[in-house]
C-alpha positions as CSV (number, residue, x, y, z in Angstrom):
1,X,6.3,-150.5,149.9
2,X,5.2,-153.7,151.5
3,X,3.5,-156.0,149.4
4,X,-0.3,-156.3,149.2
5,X,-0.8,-160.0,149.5
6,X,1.4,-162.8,148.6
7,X,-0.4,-165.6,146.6
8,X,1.0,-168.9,146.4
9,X,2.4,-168.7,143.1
10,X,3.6,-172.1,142.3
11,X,2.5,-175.2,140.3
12,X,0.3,-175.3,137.2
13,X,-1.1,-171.6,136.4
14,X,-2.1,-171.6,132.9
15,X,-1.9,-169.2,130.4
16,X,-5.4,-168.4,129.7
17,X,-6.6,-167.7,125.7
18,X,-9.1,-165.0,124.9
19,X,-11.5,-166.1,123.3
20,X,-13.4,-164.4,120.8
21,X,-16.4,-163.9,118.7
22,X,-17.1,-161.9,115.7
23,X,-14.1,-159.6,116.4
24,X,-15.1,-159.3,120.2
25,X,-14.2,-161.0,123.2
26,X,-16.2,-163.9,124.3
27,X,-17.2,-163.7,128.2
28,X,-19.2,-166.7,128.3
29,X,-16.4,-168.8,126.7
30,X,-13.9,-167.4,128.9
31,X,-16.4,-168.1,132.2
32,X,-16.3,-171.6,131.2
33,X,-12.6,-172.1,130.8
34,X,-12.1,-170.6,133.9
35,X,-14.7,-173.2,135.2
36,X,-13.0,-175.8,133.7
37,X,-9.5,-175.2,134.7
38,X,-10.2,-174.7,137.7
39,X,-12.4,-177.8,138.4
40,X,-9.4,-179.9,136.8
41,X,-6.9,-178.5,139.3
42,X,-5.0,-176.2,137.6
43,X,-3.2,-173.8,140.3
44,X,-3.3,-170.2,138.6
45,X,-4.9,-168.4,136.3
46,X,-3.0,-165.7,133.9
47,X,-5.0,-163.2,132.6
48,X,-3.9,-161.5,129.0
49,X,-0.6,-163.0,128.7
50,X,1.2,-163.7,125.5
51,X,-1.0,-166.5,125.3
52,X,-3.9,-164.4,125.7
53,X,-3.3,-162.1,123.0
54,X,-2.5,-159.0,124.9
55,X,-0.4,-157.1,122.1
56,X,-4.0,-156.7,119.9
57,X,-6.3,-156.4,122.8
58,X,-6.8,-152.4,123.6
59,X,-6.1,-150.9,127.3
60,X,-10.3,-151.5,128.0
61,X,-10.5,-154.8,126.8
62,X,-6.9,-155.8,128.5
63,X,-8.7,-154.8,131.5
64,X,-11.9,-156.0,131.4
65,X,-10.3,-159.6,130.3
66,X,-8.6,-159.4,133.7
67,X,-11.5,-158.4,136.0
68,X,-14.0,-161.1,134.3
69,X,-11.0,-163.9,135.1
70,X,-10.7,-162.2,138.6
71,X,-14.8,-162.3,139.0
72,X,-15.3,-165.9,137.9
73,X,-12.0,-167.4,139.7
74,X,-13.6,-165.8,142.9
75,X,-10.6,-166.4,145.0
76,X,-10.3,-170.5,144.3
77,X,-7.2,-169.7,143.0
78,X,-4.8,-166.9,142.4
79,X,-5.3,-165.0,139.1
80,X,-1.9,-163.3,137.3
81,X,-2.4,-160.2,135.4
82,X,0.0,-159.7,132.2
83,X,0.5,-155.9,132.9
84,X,4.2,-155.7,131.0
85,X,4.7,-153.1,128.2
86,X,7.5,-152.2,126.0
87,X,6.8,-148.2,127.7
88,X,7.5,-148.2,131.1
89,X,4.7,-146.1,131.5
90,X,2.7,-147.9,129.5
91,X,3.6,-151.0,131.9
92,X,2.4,-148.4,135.3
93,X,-0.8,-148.1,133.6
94,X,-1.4,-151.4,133.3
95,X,0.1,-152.3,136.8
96,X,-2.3,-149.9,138.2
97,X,-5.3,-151.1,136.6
98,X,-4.9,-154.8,137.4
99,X,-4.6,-154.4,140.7
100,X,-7.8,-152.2,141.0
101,X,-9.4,-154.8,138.8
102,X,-8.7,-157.1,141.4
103,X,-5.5,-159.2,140.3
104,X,-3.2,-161.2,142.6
105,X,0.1,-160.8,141.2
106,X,1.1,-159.2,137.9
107,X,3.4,-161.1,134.9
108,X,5.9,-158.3,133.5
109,X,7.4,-159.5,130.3
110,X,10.8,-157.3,129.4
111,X,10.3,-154.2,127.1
112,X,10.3,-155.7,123.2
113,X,11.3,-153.9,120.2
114,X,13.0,-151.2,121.2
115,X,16.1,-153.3,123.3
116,X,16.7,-151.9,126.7
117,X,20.5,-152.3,128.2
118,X,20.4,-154.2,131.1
119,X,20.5,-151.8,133.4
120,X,17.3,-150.1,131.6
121,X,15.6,-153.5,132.4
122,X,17.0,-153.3,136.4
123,X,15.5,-149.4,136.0
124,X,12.2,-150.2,134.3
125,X,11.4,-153.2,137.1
126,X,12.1,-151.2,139.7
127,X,9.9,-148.7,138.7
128,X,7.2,-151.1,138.2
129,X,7.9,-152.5,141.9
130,X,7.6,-149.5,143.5
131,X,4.9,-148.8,141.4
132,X,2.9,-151.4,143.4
133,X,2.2,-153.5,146.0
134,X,1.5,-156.6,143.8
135,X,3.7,-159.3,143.8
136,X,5.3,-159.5,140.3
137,X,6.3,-162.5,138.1
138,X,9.4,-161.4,135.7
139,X,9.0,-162.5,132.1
140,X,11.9,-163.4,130.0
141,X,11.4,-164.4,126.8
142,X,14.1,-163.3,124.4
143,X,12.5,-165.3,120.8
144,X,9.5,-163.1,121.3
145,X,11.4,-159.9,122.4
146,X,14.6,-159.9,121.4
147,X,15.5,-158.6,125.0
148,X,17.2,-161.1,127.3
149,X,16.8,-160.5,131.1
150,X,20.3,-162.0,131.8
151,X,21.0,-163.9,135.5
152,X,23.1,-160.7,136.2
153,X,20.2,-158.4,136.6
154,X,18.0,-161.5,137.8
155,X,20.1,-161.2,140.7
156,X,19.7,-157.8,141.2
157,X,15.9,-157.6,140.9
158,X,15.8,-160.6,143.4
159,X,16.5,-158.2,146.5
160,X,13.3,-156.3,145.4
161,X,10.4,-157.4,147.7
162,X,7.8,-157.7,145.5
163,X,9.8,-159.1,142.7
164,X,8.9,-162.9,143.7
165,X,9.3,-164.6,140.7
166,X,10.8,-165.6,137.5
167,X,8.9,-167.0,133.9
168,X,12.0,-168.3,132.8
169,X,11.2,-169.0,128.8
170,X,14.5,-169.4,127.6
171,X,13.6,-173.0,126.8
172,X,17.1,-173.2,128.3
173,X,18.3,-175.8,130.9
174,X,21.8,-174.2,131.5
175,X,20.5,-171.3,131.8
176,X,17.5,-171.9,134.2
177,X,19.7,-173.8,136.2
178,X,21.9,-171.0,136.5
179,X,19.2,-168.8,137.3
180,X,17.9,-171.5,140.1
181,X,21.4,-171.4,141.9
182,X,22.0,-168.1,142.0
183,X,18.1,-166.8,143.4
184,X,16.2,-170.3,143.7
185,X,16.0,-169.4,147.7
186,X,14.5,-165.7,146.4
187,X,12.5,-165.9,143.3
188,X,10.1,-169.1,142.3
189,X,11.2,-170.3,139.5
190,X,8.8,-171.0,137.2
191,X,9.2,-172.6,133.4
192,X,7.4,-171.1,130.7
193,X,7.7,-173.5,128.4
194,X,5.9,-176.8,128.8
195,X,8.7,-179.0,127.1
196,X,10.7,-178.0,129.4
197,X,8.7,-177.7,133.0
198,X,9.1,-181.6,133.9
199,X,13.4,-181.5,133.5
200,X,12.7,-177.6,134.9
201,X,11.0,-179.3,138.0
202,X,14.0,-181.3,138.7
203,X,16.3,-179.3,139.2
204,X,13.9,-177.0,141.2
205,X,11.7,-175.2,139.1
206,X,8.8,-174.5,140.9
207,X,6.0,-174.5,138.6
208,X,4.9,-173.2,134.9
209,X,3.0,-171.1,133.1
210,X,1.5,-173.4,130.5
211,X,0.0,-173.2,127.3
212,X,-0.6,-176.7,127.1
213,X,-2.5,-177.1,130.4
214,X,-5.5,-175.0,128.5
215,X,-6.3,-178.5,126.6
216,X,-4.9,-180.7,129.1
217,X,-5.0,-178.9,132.6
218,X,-5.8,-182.3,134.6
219,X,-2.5,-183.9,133.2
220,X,-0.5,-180.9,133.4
221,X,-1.7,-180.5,137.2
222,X,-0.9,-183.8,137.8
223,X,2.3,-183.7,136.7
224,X,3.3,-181.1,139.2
225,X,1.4,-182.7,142.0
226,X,3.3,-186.3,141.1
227,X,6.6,-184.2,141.2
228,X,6.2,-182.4,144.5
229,X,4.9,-185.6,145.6
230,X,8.2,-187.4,144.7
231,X,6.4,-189.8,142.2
232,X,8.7,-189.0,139.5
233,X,8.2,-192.0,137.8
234,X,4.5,-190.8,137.2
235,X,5.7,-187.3,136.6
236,X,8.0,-188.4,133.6
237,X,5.4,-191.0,132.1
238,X,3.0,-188.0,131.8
239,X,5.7,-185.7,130.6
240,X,6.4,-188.1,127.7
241,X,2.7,-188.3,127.1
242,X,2.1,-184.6,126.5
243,X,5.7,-184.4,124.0
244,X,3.6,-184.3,120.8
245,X,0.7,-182.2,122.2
246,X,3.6,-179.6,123.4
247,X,4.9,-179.8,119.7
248,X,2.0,-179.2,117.7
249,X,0.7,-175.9,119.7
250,X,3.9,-174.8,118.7
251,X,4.4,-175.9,114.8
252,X,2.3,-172.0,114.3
253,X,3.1,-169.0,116.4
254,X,1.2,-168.9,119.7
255,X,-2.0,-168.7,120.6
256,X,-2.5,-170.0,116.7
257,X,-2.1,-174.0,117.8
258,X,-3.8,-173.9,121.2
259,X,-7.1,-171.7,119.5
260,X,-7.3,-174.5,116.8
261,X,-7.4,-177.3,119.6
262,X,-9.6,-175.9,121.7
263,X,-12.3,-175.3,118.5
264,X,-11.9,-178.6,117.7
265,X,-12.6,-179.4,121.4
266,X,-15.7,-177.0,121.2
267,X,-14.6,-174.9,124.4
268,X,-14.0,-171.5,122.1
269,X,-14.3,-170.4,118.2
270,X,-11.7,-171.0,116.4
271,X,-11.0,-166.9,116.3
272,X,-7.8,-164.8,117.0
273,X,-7.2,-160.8,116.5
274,X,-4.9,-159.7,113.3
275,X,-2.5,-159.7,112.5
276,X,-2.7,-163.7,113.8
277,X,-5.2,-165.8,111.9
278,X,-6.2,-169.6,112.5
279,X,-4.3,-172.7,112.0
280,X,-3.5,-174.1,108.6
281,X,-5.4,-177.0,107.8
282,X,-2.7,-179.2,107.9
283,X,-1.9,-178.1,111.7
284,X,-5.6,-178.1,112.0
285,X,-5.7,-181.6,110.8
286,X,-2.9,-182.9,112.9
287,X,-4.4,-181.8,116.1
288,X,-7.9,-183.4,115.3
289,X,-6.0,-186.9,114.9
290,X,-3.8,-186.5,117.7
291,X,-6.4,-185.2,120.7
292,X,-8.8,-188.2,118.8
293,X,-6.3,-190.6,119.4
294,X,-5.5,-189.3,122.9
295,X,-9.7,-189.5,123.6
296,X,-9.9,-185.5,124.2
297,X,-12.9,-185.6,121.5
């Protein structure tokens, strides 16, 4: 099946919240996030990832998350559906409807819960693969899944031709750079975790999703553009400015952090889906001082 369209999926493509009102989502919000990230020069959009609270949204509002993206974005830059599933046919559903909603590529994160084998995981991408003629971004994230795509089947998937890329969020250097050497001439290899996408540039990472860059997306795109650039002076000086920013989105499970700093910022309410509930007031608290102190309100 030859692929559809191949998007340039490198750089900074942010993992987009949901944002939501009264239990509902909250298009207007969402349009002007888009706006925003885009205008600050953020290089992808991704659409009802982890990030974006896709295990509480249902199958209509997954999908209508994704077409709203794909409508506002309007083709200024490529927009990521997170289509992955713990069912594999639950995963072909979704596959199929973000790409008749109008997605670019698709994000597959590896089956959770129930612990495929690896060669399950080589079965269940393949499926997808031929499934489609999206390009698709493999997910691994092992703290949230307890599944670990290993570098063995990485390998494998790589000679798919839609299979184009890898969210490496291991927060792992050994093991993304084992994963760059063995398909870095194959797959993009992108970090999906911000701590980790400046040391993940350098050895030829290339790009990340980020949660960060949906607070900072100027200084998260500008430390890719000063690192393909070859300005790594500027690259690390902006890395080292964002370490605490990184931290506290993280201190609660994600979206939690990023939700609470965004409120603050008055670009969404402060409002997740159950079972995930807003920040503690002492994370709430911390974030206030620190994007005050960093002129972000």
């Amino acid at each position: 099946m030859t692929t559809l369209r191949a998007p340039r999926l490198q750089g900074v493509m942010t993992a987009l919240v949901t944002p939501m009102r009264d239990g509902q989502v909250d298009y207007d919000a969402l349009s002007r996030l888009v706006e925003w990230q885009i205008q600050d020069g953020v290089d992808g959009l991704v659409a009802v990832g982890t990030t974006g609270e896709s295990a509480t949204l249902d199958m209509t509002e997954h999908v209508a998350v994704i077409s709203h993206v794909v409508k506002i974005a309007a083709g200024r830059v490529p927009v990521v559906a997170g289509a992955g599933g713990n069912a594999t046919r639950e995963a072909l559903e979704l596959t199929t409807a973000s790409e008749q909603a109008g997605a670019d590529a698709l994000l597959h994160v590896t089956p959770y819960y129930n612990k495929p084998t690896q060669d399950g995981l080589f079965r269940h991408f393949e499926q997808i693969a031929r499934h489609t003629r999206l390009p698709i971004i493999l997910y691994n994230v092992p703290s949230r899944t307890s599944c670990d795509l290993l570098p063995d089947t990485v390998e494998r998937l790589a000679a798919i031709d839609n299979i184009v890329a890898i969210k490496e969020a291991t927060g792992s250097l050994p093991r993304a750079t084992e994963v760059i050497a063995r398909v870095g001439d194959r797959l993009a290899v992108l970090s999906g975790d911000d701590a980790t996408a400046f040391p993940l540039y350098a050895i030829g990472a290339r790009g990340v999703i980020s949660v960060s860059s949906n607070v900072a997306p100027a200084k998260m795109a500008r430390m890719w553009d000063a690192a393909v650039e070859g300005k790594w002076d500027e690259a690390r000086d902006l890395h080292y400015q964002m370490r605490v920013l990184h931290d506290l989105l993280f201190v609660e499970t994600n979206p939690i952090g990023v939700k609470a700093a965004l409120a603050l910022m008055g670009r969404c309410a402060n409002e997740l889906r159950p079972p995930m509930f807003p920040a503690s007031p002492a994370l709430t608290e911390r974030l206030r001082k620190h994007l005050l102190a960093e002129g972000m309100l």
